[in-house]
Kinemage of the C-alpha trace (Angstrom):
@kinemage 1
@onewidth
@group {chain A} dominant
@subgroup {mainchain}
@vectorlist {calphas} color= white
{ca unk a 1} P 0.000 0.000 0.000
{ca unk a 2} L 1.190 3.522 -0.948
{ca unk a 3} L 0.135 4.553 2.466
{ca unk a 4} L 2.238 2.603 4.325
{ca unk a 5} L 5.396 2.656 2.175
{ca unk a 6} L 5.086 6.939 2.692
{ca unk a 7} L 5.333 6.219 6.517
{ca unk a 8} L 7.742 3.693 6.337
{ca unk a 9} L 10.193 6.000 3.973
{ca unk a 10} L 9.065 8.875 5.999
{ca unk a 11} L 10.218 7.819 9.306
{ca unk a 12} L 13.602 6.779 7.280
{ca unk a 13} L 13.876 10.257 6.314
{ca unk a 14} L 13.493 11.598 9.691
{ca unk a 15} L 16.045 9.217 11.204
{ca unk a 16} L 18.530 10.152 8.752
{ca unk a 17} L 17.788 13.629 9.254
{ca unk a 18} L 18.706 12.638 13.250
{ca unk a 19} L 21.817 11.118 12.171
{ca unk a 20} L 23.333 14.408 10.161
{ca unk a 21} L 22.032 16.582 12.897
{ca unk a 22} L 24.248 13.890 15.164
{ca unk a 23} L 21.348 12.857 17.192
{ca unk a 24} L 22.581 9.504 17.255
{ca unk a 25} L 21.188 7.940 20.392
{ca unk a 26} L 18.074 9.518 19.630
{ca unk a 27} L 18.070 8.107 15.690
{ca unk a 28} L 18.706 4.821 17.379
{ca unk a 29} L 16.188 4.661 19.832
{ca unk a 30} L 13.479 5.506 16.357
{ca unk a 31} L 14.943 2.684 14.818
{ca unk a 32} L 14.824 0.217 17.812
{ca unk a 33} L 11.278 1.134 18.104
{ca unk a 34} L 10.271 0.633 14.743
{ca unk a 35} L 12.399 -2.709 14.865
{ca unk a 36} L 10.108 -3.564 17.602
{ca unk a 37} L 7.107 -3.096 15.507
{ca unk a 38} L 5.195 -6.713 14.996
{ca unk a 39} L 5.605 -6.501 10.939
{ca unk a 40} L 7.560 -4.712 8.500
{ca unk a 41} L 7.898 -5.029 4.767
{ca unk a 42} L 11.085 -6.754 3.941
{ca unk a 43} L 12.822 -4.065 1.546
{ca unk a 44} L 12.199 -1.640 4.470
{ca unk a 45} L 13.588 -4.108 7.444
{ca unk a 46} L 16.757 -3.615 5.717
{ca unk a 47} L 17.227 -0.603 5.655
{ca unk a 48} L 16.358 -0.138 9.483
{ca unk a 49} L 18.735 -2.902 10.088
{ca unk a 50} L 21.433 -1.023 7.783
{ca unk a 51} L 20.828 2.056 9.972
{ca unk a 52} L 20.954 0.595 13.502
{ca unk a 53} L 24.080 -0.873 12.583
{ca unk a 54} L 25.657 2.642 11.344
{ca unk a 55} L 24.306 4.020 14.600
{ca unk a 56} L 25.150 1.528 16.706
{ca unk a 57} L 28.866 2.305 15.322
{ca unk a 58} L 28.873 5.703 15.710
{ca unk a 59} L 27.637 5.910 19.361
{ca unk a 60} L 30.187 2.368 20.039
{ca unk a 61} L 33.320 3.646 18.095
{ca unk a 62} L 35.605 1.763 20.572
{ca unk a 63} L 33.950 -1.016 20.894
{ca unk a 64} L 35.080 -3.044 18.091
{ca unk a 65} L 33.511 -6.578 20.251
{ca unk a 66} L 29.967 -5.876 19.647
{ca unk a 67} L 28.457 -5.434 15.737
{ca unk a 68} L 25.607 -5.873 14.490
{ca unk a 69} L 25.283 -8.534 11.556
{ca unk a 70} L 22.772 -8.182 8.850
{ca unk a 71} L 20.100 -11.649 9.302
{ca unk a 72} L 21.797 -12.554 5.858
{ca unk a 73} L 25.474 -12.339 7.717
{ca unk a 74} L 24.164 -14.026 10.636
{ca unk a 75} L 22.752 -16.886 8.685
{ca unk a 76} L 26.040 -17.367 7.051
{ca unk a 77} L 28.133 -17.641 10.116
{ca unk a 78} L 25.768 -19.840 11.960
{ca unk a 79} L 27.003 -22.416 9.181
{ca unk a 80} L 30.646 -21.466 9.618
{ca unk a 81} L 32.920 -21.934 12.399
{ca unk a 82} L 31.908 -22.179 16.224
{ca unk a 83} L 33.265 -18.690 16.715
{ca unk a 84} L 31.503 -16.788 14.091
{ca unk a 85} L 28.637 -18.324 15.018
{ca unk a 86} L 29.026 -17.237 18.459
{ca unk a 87} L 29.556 -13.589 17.533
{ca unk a 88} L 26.712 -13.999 15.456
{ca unk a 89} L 24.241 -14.862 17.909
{ca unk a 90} L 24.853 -11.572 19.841
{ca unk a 91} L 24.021 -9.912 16.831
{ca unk a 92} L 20.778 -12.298 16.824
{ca unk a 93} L 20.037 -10.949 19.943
{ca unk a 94} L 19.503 -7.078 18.748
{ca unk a 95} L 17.528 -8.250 16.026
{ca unk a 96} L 13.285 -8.332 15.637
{ca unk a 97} L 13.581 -12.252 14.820
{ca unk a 98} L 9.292 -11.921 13.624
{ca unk a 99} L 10.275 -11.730 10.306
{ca unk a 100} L 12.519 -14.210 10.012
{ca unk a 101} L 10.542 -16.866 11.440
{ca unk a 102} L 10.508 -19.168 8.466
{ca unk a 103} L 14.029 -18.429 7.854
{ca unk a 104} L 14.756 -19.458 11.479
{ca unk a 105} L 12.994 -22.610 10.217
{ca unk a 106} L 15.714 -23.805 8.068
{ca unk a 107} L 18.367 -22.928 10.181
{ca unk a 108} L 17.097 -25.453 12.642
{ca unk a 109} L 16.687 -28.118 9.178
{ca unk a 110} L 20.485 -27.640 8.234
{ca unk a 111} L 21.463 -29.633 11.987
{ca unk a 112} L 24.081 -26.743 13.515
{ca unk a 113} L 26.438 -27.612 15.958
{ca unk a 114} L 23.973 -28.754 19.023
{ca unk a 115} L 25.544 -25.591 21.074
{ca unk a 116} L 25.370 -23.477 18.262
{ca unk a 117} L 21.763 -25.039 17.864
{ca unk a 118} L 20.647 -24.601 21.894
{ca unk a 119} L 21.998 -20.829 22.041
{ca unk a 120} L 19.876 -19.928 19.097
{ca unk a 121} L 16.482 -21.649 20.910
{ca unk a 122} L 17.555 -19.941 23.732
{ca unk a 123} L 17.406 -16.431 21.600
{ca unk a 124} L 14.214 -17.596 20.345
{ca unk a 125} L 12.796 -18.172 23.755
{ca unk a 126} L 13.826 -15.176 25.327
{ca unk a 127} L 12.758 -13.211 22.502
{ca unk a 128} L 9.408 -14.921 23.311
{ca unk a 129} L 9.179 -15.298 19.594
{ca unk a 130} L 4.927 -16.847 19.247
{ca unk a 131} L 6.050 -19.226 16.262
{ca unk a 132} L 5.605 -22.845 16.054
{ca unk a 133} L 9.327 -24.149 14.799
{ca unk a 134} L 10.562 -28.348 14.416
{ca unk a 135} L 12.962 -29.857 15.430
{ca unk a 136} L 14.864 -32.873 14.695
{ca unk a 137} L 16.964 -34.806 17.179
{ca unk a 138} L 16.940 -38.745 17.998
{ca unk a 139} L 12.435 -37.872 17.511
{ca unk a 140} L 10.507 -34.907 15.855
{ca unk a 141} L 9.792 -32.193 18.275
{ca unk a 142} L 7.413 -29.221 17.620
{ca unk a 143} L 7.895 -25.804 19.756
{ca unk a 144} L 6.689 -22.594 20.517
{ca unk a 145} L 9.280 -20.527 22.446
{ca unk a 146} L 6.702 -17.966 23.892
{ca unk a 147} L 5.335 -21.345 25.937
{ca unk a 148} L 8.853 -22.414 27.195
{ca unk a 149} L 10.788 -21.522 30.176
{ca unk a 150} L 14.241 -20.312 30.290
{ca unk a 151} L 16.230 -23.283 31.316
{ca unk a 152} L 17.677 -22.153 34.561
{ca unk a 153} L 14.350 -21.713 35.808
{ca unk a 154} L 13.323 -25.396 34.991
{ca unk a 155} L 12.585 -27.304 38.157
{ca unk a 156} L 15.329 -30.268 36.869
{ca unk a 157} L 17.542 -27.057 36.952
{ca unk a 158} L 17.091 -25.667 40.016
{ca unk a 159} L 17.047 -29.432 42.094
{ca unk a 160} L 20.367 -30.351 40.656
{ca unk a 161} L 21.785 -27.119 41.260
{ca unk a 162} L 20.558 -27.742 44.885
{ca unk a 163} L 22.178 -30.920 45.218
{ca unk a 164} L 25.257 -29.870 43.759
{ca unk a 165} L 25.837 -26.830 46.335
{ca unk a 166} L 24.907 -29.489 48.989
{ca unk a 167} L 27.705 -32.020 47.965
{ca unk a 168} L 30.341 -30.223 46.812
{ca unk a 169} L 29.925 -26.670 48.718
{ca unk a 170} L 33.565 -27.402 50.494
{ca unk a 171} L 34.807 -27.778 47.289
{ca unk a 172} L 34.954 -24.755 45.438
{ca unk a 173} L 37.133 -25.457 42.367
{ca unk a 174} L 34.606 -28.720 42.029
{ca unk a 175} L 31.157 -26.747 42.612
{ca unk a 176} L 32.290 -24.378 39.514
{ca unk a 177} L 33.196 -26.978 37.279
{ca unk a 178} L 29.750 -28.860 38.159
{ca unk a 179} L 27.831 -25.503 37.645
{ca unk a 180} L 29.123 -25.147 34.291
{ca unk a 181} L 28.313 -28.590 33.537
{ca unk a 182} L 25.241 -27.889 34.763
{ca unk a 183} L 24.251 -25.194 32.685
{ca unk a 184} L 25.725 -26.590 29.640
{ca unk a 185} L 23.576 -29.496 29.992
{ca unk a 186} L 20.280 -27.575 30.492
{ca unk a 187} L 20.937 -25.995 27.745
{ca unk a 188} L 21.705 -28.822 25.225
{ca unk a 189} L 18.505 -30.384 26.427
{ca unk a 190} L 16.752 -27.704 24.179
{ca unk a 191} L 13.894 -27.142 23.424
{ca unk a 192} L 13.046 -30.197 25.879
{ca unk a 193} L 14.027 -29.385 29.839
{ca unk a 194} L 14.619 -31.540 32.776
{ca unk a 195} L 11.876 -32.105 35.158
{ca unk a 196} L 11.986 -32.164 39.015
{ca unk a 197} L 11.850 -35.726 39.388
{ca unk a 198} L 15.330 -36.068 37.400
{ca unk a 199} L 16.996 -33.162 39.073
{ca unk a 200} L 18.793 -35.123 41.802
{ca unk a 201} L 20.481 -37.842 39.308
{ca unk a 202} L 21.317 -35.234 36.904
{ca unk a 203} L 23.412 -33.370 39.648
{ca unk a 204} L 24.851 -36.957 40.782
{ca unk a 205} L 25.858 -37.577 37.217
{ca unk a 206} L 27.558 -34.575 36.920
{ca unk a 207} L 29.300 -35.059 40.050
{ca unk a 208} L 30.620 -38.184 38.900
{ca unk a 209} L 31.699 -36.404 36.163
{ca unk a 210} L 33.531 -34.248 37.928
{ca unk a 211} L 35.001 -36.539 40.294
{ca unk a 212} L 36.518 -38.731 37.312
{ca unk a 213} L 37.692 -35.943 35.657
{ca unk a 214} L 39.675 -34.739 38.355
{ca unk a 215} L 41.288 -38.443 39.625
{ca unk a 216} L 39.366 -38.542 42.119
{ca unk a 217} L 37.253 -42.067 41.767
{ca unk a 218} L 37.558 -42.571 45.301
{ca unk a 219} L 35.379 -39.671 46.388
{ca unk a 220} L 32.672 -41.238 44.000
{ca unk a 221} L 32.582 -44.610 44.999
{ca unk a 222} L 32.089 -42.799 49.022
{ca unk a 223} L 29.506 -40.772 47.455
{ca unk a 224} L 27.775 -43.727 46.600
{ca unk a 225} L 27.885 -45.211 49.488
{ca unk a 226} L 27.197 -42.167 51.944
{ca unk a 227} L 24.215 -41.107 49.787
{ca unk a 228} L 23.161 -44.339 48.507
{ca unk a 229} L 23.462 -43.154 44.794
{ca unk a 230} L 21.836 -45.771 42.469
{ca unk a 231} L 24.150 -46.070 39.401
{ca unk a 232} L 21.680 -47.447 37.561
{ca unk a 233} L 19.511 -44.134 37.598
{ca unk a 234} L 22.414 -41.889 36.161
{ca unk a 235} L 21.869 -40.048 33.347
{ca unk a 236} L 23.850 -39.825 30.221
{ca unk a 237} L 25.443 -36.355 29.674
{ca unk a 238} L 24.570 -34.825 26.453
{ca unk a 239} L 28.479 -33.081 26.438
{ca unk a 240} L 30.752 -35.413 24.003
{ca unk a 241} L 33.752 -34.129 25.642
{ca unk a 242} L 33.329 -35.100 29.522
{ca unk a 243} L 30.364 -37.474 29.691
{ca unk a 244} L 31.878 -40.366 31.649
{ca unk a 245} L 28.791 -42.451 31.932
């Protein structure tokens, strides 16, 4: 509609007009809030995204860490190395992801690196993004991240974190490598989430984990004993690189 492709070119005008006049914070607050707006037509989206990245620059000249990515860069370095993909997932985060639902889509088709793979979910739930996306692991799974809770606010989450402070909270070096594992773990179960009935052998598991990892089999086998720790209940880590089970 004519109508709406005035306002949409107007408001571009005005926001460049803020950026000459060096009204950069206030240019980039305009183009945050349109941004924020619920639809916009693609060949305009664009050129919002173009401009928050300009202003973002100019009022962040030292901080060379933090750029904005256009969705087309992002998409490419989600499919490139672990580290580009990183960096491109805090540009994910400053984006309106509504548009790019169905592109979001096939991201999640192509099977990304499964950390690459939970950090984006966990963009898409935070964003509270209303959209219902698939997923593919060892069974289908269908989502909608406005219905799912951040992971360190699932009950599995918050039992095994509990048990984990409780066993190891004379231990420091041990209780921050078993948080880490923790939250690593959490967060690969995505878009799925432990319950409170697995809580306590999820923090055992790690603990064993922890324990073999740092020579210390001994304390595991007491643990077993002291807390009478069925084995048999111990859950698989999802990490490739320290799951001892």
């Amino acid at each position: 509609m004519k109508f709406m492709g005035d306002y949409y070119q107007n408001t571009l005008d005005e926001i460049k007009l803020l950026k000459d006049k060096q009204e950069w914070q206030l240019a980039f607050n305009r183009v945050n809030e349109e941004l924020s707006m619920p639809y916009i037509p693609m060949e305009y989206m664009v050129k919002f995204e173009e401009l928050q990245r300009e202003l973002h620059a100019l009022i962040n000249p030292l901080d060379e860490n933090v750029v904005i990515l256009s969705f087309e860069q992002i998409e490419q370095a989600l499919l490139s190395d672990e580290l580009s993909a990183i960096e491109a997932l805090n540009s994910l985060k400053k984006l309106h992801l509504v548009p790019y639902c169905q592109r979001i889509q096939r991201l999640l088709d192509v099977k990304l690196n499964p950390v690459i793979e939970a950090l984006l979910i966990l963009v898409l739930i935070e964003q509270r993004l209303d959209y219902n996306f698939k997923l593919s692991k060892s069974f289908d799974i269908e989502f909608n991240p406005l219905y799912l809770e951040h992971p360190e606010d699932s009950d599995g989450y918050l039992v095994a974190k509990e048990v984990l402070e409780k066993l190891l909270v004379k231990d420091p070096s041990s209780l921050k490598m078993a948080f880490d594992l923790l939250v690593e773990e959490v967060l690969l179960m995505l878009p799925l989430s432990y319950d409170e009935s697995e809580g306590e052998y999820l923090a055992y598991s790690i603990i064993k984990t922890v324990d073999t990892l740092s020579g210390r089999s001994d304390d595991w086998k007491s643990r077993v004993s002291e807390y009478q720790i069925d084995e048999k209940k111990l859950i698989p880590l999802q990490s490739s690189t320290v799951s001892t089970l």
